[in-house]
C-alpha positions as CSV (number, residue, x, y, z in Angstrom):
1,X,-14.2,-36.6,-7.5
2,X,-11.2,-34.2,-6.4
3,X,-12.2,-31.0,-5.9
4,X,-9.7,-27.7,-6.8
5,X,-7.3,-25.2,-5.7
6,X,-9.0,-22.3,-7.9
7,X,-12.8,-23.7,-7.9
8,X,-14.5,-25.9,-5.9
9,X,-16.9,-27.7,-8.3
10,X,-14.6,-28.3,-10.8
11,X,-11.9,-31.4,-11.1
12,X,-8.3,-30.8,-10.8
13,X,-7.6,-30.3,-14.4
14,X,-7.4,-27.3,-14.7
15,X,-5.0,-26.9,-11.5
16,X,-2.7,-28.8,-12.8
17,X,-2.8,-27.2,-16.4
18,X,-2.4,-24.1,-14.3
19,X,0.5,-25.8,-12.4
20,X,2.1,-26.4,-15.7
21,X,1.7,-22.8,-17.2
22,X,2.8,-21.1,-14.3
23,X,6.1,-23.7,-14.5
24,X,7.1,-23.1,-18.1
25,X,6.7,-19.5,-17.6
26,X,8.9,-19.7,-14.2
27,X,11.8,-21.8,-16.6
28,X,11.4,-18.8,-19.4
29,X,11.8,-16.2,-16.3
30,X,14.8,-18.1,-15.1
31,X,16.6,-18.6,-19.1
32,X,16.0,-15.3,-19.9
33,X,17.9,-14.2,-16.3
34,X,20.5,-16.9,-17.0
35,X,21.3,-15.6,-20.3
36,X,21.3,-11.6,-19.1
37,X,24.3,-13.1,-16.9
38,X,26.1,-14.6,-19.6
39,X,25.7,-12.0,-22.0
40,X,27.1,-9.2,-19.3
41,X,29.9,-11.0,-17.9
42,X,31.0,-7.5,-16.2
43,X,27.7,-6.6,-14.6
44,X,27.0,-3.2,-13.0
45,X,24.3,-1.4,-11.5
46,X,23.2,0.4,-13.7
47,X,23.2,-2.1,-16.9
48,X,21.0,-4.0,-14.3
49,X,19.0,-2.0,-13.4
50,X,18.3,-0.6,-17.4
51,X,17.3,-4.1,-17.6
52,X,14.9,-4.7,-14.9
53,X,12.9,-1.1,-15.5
54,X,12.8,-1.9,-19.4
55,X,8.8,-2.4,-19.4
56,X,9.2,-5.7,-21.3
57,X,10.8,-7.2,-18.4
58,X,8.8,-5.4,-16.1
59,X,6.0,-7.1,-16.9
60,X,7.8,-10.2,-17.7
61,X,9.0,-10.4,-14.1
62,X,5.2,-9.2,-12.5
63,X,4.2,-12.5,-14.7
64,X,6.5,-14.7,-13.2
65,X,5.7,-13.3,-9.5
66,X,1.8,-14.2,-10.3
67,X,3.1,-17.4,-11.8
68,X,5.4,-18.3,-8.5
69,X,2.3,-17.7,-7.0
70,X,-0.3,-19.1,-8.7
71,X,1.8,-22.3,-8.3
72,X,3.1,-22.2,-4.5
73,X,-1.0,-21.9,-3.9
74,X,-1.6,-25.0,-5.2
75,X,0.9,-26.7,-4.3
76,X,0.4,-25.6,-0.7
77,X,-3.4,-26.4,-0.8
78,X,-2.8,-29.6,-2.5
79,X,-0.3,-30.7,0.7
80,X,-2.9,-28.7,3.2
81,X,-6.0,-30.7,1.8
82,X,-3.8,-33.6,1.9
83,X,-2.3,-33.8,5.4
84,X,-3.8,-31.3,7.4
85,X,-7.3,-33.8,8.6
86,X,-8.8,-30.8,11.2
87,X,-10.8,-28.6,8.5
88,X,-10.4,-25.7,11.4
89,X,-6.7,-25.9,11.2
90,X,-6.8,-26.2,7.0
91,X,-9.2,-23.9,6.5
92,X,-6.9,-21.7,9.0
93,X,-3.5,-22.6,7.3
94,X,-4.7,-22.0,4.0
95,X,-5.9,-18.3,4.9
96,X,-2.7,-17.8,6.4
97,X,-0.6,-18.8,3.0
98,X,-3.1,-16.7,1.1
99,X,-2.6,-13.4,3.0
100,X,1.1,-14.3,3.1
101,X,1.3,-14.7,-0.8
102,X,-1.0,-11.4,-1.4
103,X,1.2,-9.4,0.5
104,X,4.4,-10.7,-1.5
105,X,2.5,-10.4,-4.5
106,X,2.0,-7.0,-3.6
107,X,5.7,-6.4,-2.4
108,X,6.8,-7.5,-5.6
109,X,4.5,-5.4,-7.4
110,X,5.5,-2.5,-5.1
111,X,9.6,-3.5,-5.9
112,X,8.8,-4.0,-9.8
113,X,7.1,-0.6,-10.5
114,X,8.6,1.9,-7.5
């Protein structure tokens, strides 16, 4: 039986339904940027940033950080469990990734709401 990113009695279902989630709302993230472009084809400061602090997209763009993050940790503990044989050195490597995400996480947060 595989064991899981976000629990570790359960199968890998529901990482990779999370996996998928986390994707379609990263694609959403990325149209709705793409089409902000093409709808302002002379782009300033300010129109940007009345976009960015509008609290829709606020919260839209907080999402999509938890999303990016959600997925880069099981994607990175799916290679770790993978490759990585010494459990020291996983168990170590994974800690490391999850600090590292927390803090952008936060960063973002920090960047999103100022």
């Amino acid at each position: 039986m595989v064991t899981s990113a976000t629990n570790f009695s359960r199968s890998g279902l529901r990482d990779w339904i999370i996996q998928r989630i986390s994707a379609v709302v990263l694609a959403l993230y990325l149209f709705t940027i793409l089409i902000f472009f093409a709808a302002n084809s002379g782009l300033d400061f300010q129109s940007w940033r009345n976009f960015f602090y509008n609290p829709f997209m606020q919260i839209f763009s907080f999402l999509a950080l938890l999303s990016l993050a959600a997925h880069a940790w099981i994607g990175v503990w799916t290679i770790f469990t993978d490759y990585v044989k010494s459990k020291g050195l996983r168990l170590f490597l994974e800690a490391v990734m999850a600090l590292a995400l927390l803090a952008y996480v936060a960063w973002g947060f920090s960047i999103i709401w100022p």
